[in-house]
N, C-alpha and C positions, 0 to 999 in steps of 0.2 A: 587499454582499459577505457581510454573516454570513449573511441568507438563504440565497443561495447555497453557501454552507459546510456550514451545517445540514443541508440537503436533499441534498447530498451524500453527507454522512455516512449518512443516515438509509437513504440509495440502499443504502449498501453494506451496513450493516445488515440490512436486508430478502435482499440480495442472498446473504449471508452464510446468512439462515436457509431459505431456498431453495432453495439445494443443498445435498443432502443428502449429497453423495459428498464436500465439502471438508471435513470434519468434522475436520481437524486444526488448523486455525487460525480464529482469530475476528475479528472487529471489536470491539474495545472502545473505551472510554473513550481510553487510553494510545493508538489507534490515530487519531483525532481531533487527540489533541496534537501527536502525527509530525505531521497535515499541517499542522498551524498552523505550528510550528517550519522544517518541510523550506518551507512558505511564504515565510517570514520571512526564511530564508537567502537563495533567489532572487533575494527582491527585494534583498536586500542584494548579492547577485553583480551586477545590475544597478546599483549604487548609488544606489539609489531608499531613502525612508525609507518610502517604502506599498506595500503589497503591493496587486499588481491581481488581475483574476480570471484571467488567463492563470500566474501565479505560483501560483495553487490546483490551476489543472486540471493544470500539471504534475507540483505535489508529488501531488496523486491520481493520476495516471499511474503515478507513482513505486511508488507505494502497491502499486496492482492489479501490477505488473511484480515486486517483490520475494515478494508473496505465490504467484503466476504460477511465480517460478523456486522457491520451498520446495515449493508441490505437484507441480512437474515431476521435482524433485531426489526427493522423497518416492515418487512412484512410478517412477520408474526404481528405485530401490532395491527396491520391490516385485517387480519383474519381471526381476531376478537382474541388471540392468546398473548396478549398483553398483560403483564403483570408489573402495574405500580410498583414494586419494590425495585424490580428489575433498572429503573431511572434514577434510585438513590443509589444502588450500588454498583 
């Protein structure tokens, strides 16, 4: 599983330096720890004391889907459909 961990991370990494149009957000170090921890929850909402690899690929789901809705929300704002309210809630 840490294999698999790593090489993920590494995915996104490369994936990150890539495209060049995302250039707002990164992969880091800190980004790595989300999935270990968002991991760790799962299996714990499972009440498992081990995280499997289905418990990985979700928290990186997770991942790619939050990052997914900040450049969606980032260009809609570019492109005048921005809506104030949208930043309080």
């Amino acid at each position: 599983l840490q294999e698999y961990i790593t090489s993920a991370y590494v995915s996104m990494r490369t994936d990150d330096e890539q495209d060049d149009s995302r250039n707002y957000f990164f992969t880091t170090a800190r980004t790595l720890l989300s999935i270990l921890r968002l991991s760790e929850a799962l299996a714990k909402l499972r009440f498992s004391e081990e995280v499997s690899q289905s418990d990985v690929d979700e928290a990186i789901r997770l991942m790619y889907q939050s990052k997914r809705s900040l450049y969606d929300e980032v260009e809609s704002s570019h492109r005048g459909r921005y809506d104030p309210t949208t930043t309080i809630f």
